[in-house]
N, C-alpha and C positions, 0 to 999 in steps of 0.2 A: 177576134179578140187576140191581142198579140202581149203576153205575158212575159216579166222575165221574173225570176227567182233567184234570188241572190242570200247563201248563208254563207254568213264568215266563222268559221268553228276556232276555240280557246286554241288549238294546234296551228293558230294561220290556214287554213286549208278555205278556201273561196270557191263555191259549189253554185255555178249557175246551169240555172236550164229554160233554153231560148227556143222557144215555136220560131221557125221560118216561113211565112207563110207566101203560097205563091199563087197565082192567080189559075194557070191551070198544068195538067202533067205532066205536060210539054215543059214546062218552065222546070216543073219541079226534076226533070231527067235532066236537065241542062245543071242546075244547084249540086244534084247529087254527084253529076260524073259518070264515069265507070269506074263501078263497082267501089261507089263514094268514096273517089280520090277526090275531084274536085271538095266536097263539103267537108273532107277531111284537111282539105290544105288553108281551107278558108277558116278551119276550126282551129288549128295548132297555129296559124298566125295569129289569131286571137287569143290564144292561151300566153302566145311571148308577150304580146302588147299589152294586157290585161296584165301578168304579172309583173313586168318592169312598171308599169301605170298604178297596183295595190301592195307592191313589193311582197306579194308572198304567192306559195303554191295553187295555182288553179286549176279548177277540175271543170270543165265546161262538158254540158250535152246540148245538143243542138239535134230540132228533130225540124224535118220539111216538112207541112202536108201542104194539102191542096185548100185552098179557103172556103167553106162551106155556100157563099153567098154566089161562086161559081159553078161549084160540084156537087153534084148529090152523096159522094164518094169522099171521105178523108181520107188521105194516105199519108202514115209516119213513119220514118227511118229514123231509127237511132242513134247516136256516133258515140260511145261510151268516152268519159276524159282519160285521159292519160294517167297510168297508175304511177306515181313518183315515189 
C-alpha cells in the first residue's frame, strides 16, 4: 500500500508524506545512503521541483520501509522537510 498525503494549508504551506517502499534491505541501504544522504538529495530535489511545479512552500517527509509482501520486518527512516 503506497500512500501519499497531500495538505495544502490557508499560509501556502504543501505538507506531503510519501512511503517508499522497497522490495528488500538491501535496496532500502542503497535509497537511504550514508547516513541518508542519498534519500535526502532525492528529498530536497523534490522539494525544488514540487515548489517551482505548486508555486509555494513544501514541506515533504519521505519514509523507506521494506514491503511487507517481502519481509516479515518493516523498517522506517524519517527525513523531516526543511523548516523555511
Amino acid at each position: 500500500k503506497n500512500q501519499t498525503l497531500l495538505t495544502k494549508k490557508k499560509n501556502k504551506i504543501l505538507r506531503i508524506h510519501q512511503d517508499l517502499v522497497v522490495k528488500t534491505k538491501s535496496h532500502q541501504k542503497l535509497v537511504l545512503g550514508s547516513g541518508g544522504k542519498t534519500l535526502e538529495r532525492i528529498r530536497s530535489t523534490a522539494v525544488r521541483d514540487l515548489e517551482d511545479a505548486f508555486g509555494c512552500v513544501v514541506d515533504l517527509n519521505m519514509n523507506v520501509r521494506v514491503s511487507k509482501l517481502n519481509q516479515d520486518v518493516t523498517l522506517e527512516t524519517d527525513i523531516e522537510g526543511a523548516k523555511t
